[in-house]
Each structure stands twice: as C-alpha cells, then as structure tokens.
C-alpha positions, 0 to 999 in steps of 0.5 A: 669786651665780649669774647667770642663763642666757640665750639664746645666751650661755653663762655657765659660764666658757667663752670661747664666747660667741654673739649675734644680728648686728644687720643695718644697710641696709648690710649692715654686721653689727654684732656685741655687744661684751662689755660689751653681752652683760653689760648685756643679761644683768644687765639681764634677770635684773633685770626678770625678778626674777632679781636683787633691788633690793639685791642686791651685784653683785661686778665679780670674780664677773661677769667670771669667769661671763663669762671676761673682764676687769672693765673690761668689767663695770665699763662695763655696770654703769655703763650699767645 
C-alpha cells in the first residue's frame, strides 16, 4: 500500500515531519501530534479516492511510511 503524499508531510521514512501550528487567541501554538498527521492523511486519501472502501490498512505498513511506533496508527484508525 503506498499511502499518498500530502502537503508538508513527508511519508518516505524520514523522521521529518511538518505542519501548520494551530494559533489560539492566546498565542498558545498548538502544533499535531503523530496520530493527528496520520488521521489527517488517511482521512484525505479516503475522500480523494486514494484508498478504496475495502481496502486492508496494515498498522505495520503506516507506522513504517511515517517512522513511528503502531500506537500512534492504532489511535488514528480508531478516530477514522
């Protein structure tokens, strides 16, 4: 399963990941966590069409493409 690329995220295995900071009134920056940036992009390759309805999502595959752990996959699928 290649998961698709999306903007700022890199998902080629390096440990370099990017996002927007959320900005509060505050001035408090809210920045993604793993499991945000996961969902965020499964959630997206969804609706584009990139995955299909059927389609088997293995928690080993996406925590490699993203170089993390599977607790972090495990949580965004469970959102999803």
């Amino acid at each position: 399963m290649a998961l698709p690329p999306v903007r700022g995220i890199l998902l080629s295995g390096s440990s370099k990941r990017e996002s927007k900071p959320q900005v509060s009134s505050r001035r408090h920056i809210k920045t993604a966590t793993t499991a945000e940036i996961i969902f965020d992009v499964l959630r997206r390759a969804t609706i584009e069409g990139e995955l299909t309805g059927g389609e088997s999502l293995r928690q080993d595959e996406i925590a490699k493409a993203f170089n993390t752990s599977r607790f972090p996959v495990r949580e965004a699928l469970t959102r999803l």
